[in-house]
N, C-alpha and C positions, 0 to 999 in steps of 0.2 A: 610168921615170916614177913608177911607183906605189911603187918604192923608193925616190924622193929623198923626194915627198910623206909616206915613213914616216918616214922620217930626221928632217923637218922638224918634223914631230910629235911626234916625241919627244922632240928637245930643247928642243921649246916648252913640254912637259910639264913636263921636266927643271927648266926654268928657274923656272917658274910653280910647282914645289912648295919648290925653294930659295928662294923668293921669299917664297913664305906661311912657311917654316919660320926666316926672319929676321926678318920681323915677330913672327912668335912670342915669339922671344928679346927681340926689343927691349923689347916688351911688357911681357914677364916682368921685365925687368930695370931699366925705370921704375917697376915697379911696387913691385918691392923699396925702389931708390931712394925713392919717394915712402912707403913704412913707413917706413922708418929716419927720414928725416926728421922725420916725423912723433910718431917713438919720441923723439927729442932738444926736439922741441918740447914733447912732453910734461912733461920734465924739468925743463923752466922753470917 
């Protein structure tokens, strides 16, 4: 019992830091997106 409970736990863990560490990216990478834009807008 207290082994499946760990099991359970740790792939909720597992999942919930792949979770945060996608957001991360995404983030990162709208963010980029939204300079660049902004660099071309400039240009005008």
């Amino acid at each position: 019992m207290f082994l499946t409970l760990t099991v359970l736990a740790t792939l909720i863990s597992g999942m919930f830091v792949a979770s945060v560490a996608s957001t991360i990216t995404a983030l990162k990478r709208e963010n980029d997106d939204f300079r660049a834009m902004m660099e071309r807008r400039k240009a005008f």
